[in-house]
Structures are given as structure tokens and as C-alpha cells.
DSSP file (Angstrom, degrees, kcal/mol; ACC not computed):
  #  RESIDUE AA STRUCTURE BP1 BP2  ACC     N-H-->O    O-->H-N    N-H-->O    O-->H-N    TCO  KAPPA ALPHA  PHI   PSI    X-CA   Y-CA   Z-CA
    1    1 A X              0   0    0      0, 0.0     2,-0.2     0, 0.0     0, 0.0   0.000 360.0 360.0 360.0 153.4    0.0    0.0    0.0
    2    2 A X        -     0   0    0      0, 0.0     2,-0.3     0, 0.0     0, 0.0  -0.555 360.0-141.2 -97.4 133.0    0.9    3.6   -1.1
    3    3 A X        -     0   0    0     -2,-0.2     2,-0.3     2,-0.0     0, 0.0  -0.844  20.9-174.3 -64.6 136.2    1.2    6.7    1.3
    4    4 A X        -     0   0    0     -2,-0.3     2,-0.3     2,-0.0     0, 0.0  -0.841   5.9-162.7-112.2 179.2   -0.2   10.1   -0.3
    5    5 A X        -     0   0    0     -2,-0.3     2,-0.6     2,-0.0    -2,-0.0  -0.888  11.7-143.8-142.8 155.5    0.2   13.6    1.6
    6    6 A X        -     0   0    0     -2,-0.3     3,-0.5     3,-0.0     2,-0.2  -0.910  17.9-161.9-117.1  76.3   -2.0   16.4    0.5
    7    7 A X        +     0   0    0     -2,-0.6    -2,-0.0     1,-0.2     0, 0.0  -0.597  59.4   0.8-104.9-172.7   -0.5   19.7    0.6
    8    8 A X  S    S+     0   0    0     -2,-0.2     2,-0.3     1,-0.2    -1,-0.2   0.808  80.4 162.3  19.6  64.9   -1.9   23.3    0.6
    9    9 A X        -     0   0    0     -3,-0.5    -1,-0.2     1,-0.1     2,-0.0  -0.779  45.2 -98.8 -78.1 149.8   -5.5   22.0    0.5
   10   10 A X     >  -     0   0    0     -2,-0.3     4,-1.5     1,-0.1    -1,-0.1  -0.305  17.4-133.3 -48.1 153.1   -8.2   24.5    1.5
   11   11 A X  H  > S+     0   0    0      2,-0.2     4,-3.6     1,-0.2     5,-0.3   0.871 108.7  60.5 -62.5 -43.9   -9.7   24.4    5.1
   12   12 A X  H  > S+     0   0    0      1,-0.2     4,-3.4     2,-0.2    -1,-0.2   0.931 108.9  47.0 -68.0 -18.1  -13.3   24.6    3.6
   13   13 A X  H  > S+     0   0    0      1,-0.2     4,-1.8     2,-0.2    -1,-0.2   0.915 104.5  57.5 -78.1 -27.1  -12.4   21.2    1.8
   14   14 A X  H  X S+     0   0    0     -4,-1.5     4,-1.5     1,-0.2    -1,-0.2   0.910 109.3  47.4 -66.2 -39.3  -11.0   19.6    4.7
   15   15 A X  H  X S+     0   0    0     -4,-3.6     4,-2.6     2,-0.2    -2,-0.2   0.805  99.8  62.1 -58.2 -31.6  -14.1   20.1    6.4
   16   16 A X  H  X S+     0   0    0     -4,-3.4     4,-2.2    -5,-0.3    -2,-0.2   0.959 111.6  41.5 -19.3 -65.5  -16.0   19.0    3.9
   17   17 A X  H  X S+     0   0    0     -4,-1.8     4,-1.5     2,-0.3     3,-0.5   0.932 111.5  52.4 -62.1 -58.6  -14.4   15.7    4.3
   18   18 A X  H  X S+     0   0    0     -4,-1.5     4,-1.7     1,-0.2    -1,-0.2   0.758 108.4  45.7 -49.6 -35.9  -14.3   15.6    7.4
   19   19 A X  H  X S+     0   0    0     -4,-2.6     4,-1.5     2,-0.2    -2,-0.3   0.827 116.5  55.6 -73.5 -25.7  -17.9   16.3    8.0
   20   20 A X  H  X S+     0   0    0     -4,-2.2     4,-3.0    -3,-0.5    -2,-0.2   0.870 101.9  49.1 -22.2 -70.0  -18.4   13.7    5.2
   21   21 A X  H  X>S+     0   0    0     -4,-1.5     5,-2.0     2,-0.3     4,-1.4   0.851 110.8  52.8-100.5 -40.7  -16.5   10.9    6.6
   22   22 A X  H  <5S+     0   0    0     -4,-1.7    -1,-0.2    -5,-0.2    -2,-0.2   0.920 104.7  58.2 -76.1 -23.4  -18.6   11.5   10.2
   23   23 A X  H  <5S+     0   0    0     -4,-1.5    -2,-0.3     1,-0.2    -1,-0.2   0.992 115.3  34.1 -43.1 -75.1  -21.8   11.2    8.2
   24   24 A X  H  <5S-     0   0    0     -4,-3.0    -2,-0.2     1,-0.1    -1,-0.2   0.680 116.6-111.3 -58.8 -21.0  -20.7    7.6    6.9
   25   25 A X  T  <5S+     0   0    0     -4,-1.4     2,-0.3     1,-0.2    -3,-0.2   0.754  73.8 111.4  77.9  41.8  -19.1    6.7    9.9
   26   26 A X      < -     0   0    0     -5,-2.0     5,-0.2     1,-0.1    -1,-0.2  -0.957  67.2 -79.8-149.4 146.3  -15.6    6.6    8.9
   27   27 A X     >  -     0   0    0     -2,-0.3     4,-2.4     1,-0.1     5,-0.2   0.031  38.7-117.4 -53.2 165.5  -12.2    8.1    9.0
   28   28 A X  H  > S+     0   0    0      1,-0.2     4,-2.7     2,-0.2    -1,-0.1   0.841 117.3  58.5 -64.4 -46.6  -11.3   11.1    7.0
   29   29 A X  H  > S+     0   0    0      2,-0.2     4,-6.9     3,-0.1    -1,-0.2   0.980 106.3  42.7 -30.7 -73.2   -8.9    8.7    5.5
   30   30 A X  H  > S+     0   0    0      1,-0.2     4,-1.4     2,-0.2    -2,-0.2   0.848 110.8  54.1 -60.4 -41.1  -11.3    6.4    4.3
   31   31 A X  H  X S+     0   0    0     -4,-2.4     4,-1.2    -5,-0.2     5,-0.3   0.999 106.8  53.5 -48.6 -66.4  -13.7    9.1    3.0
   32   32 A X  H  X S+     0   0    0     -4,-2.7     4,-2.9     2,-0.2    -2,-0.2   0.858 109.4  48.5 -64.1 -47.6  -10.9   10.3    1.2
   33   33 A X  H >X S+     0   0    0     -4,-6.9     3,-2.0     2,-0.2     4,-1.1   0.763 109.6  56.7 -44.6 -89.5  -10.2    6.0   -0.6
   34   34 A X  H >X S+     0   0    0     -4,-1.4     3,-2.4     1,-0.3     4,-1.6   0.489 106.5  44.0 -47.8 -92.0  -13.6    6.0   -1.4
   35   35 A X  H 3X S+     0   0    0     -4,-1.2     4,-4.7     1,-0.3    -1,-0.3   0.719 116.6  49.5 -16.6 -51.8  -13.6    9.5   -3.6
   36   36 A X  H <X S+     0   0    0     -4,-2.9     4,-1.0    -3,-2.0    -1,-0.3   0.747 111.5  42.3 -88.9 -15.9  -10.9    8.6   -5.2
   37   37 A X  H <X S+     0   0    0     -3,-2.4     4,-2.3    -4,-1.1     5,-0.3   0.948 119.8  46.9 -52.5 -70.6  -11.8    5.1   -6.2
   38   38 A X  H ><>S+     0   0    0     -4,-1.6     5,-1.5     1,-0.3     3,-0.6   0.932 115.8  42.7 -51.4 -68.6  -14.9    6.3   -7.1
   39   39 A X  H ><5S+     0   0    0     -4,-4.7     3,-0.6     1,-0.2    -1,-0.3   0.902 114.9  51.8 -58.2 -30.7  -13.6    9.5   -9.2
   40   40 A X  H 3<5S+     0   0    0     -4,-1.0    -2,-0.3    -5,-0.2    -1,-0.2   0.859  95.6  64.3 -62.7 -33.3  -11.1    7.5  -10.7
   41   41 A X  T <<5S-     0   0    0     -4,-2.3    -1,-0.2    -3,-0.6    -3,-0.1   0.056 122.1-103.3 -78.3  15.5  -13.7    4.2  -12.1
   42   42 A X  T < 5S+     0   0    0     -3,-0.6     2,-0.3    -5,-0.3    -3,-0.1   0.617  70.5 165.7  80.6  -2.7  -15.0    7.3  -14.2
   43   43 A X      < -     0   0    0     -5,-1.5    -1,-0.2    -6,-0.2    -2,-0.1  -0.425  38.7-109.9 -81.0 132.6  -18.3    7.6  -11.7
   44   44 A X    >>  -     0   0    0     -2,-0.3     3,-4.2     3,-0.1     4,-2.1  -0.027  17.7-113.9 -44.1 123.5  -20.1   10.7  -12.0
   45   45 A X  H >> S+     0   0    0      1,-0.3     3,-2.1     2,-0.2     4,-1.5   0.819 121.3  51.3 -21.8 -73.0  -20.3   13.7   -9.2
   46   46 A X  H 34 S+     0   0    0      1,-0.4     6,-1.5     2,-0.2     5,-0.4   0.619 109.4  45.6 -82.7 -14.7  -23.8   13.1   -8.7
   47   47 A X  H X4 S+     0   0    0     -3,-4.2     3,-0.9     4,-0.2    -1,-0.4   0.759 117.0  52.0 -80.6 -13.6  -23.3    9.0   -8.1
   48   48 A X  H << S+     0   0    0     -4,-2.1    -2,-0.2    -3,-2.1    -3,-0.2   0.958 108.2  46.3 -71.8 -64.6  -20.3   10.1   -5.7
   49   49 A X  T 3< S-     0   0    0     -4,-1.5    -1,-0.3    -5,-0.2    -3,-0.2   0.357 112.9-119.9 -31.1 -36.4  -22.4   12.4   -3.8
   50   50 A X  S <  S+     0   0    0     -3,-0.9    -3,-0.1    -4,-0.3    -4,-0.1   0.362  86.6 114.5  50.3  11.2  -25.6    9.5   -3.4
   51   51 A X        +     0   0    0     -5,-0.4    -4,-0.2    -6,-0.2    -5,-0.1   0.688  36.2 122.0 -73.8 -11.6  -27.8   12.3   -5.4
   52   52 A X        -     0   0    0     -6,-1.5     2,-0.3    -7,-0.2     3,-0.1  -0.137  60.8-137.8 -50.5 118.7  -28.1   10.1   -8.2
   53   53 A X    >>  -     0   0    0      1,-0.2     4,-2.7     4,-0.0     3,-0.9  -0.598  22.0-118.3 -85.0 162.3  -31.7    9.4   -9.0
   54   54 A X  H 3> S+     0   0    0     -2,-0.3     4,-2.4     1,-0.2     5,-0.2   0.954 120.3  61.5 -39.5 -55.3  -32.9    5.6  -10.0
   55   55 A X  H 3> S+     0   0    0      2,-0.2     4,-4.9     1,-0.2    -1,-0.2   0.916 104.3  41.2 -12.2 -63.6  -33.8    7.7  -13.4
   56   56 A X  H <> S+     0   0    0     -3,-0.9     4,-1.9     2,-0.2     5,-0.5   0.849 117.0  51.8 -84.3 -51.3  -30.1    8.8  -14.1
   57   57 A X  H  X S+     0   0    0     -4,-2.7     4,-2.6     3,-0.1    -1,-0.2   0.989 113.1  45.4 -52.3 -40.1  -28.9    5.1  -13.1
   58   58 A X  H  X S+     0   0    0     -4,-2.4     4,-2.8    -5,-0.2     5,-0.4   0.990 116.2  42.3 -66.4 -77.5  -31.5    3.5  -15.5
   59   59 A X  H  X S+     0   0    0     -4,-4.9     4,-1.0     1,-0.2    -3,-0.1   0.845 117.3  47.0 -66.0 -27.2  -30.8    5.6  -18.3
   60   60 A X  H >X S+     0   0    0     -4,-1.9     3,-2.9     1,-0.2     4,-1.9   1.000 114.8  46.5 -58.3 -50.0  -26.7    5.4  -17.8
   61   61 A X  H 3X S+     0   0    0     -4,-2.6     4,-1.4    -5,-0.5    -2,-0.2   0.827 110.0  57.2 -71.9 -18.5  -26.9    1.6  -17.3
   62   62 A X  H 3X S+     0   0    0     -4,-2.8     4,-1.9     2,-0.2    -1,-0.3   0.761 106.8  49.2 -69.8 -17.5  -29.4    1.7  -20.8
   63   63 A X  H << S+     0   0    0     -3,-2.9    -2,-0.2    -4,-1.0    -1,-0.2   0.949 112.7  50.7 -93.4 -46.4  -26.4    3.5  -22.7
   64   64 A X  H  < S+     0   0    0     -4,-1.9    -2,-0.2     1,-0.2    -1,-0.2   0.623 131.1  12.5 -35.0 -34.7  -24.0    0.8  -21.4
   65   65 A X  H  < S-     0   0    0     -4,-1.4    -2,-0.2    -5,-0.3    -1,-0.2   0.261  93.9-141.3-150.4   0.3  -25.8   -2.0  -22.4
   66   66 A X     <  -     0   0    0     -4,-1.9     2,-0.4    -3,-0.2    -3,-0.1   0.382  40.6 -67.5  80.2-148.0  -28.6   -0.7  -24.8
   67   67 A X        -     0   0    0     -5,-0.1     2,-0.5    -4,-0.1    -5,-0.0  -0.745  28.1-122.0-126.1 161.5  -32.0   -2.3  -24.4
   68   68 A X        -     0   0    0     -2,-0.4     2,-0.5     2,-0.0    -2,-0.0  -0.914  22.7-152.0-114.1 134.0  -33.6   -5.5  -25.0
   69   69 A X        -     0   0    0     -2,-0.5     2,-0.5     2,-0.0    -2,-0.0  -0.786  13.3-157.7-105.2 130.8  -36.7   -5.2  -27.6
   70   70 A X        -     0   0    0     -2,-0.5     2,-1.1     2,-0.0    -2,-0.0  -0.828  12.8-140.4-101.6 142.3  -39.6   -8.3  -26.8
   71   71 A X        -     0   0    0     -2,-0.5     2,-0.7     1,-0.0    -2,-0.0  -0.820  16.1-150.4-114.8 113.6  -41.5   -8.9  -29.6
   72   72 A X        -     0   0    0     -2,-1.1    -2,-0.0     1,-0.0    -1,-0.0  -0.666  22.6-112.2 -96.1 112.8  -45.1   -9.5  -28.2
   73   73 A X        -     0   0    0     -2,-0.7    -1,-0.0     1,-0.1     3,-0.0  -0.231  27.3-120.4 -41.1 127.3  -47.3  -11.8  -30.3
   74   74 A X        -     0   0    0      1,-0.1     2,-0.5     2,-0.0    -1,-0.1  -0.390  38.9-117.2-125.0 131.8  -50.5   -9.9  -32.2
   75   75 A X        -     0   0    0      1,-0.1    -1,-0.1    -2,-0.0     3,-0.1  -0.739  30.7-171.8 -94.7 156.8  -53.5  -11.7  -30.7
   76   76 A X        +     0   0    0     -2,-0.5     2,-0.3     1,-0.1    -1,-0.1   0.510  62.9  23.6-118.5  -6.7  -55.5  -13.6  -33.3
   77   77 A X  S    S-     0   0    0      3,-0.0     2,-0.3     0, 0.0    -1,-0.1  -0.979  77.0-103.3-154.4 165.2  -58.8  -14.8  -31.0
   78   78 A X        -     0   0    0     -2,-0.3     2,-0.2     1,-0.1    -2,-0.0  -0.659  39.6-110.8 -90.9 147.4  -60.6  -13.8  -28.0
   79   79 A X        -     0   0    0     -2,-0.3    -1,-0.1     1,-0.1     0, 0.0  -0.490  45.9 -97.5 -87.1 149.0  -60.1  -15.8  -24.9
   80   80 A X        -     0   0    0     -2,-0.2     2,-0.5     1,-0.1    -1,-0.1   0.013  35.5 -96.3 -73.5 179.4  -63.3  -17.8  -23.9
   81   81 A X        -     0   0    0      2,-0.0     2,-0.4     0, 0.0    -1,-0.1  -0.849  45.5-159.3 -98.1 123.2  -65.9  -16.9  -21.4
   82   82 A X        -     0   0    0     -2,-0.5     2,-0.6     4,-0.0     3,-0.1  -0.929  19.5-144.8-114.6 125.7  -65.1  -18.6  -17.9
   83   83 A X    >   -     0   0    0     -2,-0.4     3,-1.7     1,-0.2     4,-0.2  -0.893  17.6-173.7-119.7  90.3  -67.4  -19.2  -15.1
   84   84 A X  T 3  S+     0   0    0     -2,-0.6     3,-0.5     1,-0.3    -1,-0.2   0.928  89.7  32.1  -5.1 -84.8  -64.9  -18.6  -12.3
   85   85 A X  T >  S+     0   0    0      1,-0.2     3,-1.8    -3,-0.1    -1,-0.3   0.181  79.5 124.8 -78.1  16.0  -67.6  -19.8   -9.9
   86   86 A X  T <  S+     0   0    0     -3,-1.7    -1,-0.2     1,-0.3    -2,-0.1   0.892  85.7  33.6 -96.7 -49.5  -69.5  -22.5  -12.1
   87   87 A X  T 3  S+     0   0    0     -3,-0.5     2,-0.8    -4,-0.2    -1,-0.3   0.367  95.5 105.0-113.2  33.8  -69.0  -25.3   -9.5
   88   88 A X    <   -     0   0    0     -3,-1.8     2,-0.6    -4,-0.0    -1,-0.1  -0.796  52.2-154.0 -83.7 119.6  -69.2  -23.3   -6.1
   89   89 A X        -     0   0    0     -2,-0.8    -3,-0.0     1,-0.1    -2,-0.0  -0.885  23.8-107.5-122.9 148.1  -72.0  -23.5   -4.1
   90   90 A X        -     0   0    0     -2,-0.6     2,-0.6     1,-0.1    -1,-0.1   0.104  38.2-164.8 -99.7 104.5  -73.4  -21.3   -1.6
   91   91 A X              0   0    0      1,-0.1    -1,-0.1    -3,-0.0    -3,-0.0  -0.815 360.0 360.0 -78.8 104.9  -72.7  -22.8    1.9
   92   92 A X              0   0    0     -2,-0.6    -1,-0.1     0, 0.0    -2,-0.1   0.485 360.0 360.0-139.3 360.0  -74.6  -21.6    4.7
């Protein structure tokens, strides 16, 4: 495993992080892997963040992997009349 050091960051970003990382429950450290995993595998601010809606997940994973078309059968007759109840009877 790698060391980094981090100089002349801004304050307000180190609190950022730090308020971050107590949200998740986790060291400042750890916050920090996680972001940079994350920004590095190409994932988007808004999946980084957890703002991502189900929407914006759906439509990326549909541009990755495009869609699947079902081709649904033209019906050719009417389905028959059914009596549901024909052999219950009325118990009292």
C-alpha cells in the first residue's frame, strides 16, 4: 500500500471531508479512498455524492448496455368466457 500527503488543500475542503466521513461513519482517510476510487472508475459527481436518481442510473446503465426489444405476439382470438364460480355453491 501507497502513502499520499496532501498539501496546501483548502480548510473549507478539509471540512467537507471531514464532515463527510462522520456522516458515513468513517475516518477522514477512508472518506478520502472511497472519492478517489470512485472519481477515478470514471463515476459521475452526482453517483459520488448519493444524489443520483434511479432515473439517471436506469438511463446510464441503458447507454452501457442498450435495451432489450420483446417482440409481443398480435393476438389472433378472443379468450373464452369462464365461469370462475360455475361449480361453487353457496354454503350456509
Amino acid at each position: 500500500m501507497a502513502t499520499l500527503t496532501i498539501r496546501n488543500l483548502d480548510d473549507s475542503v478539509k471540512q467537507a471531508l471531514r464532515e463527510r466521513a462522520a456522516r458515513h461513519g468513517v475516518s477522514m482517510e477512508e472518506e478520502a479512498r472511497v472519492l478517489l476510487r470512485a472519481g477515478l472508475s470514471g463515476a459521475d459527481k452526482a453517483a459520488i455524492e448519493g444524489k443520483e436518481s434511479l432515473w439517471d442510473r436506469v438511463a446510464r446503465l441503458r447507454e452501457k448496455y442498450g435495451t432489450a426489444e420483446l417482440e409481443i405476439p398480435e393476438r389472433t382470438e378472443l379468450a373464452g368466457e369462464r365461469k370462475v364460480f360455475a361449480d361453487w355453491q353457496d354454503r350456509q
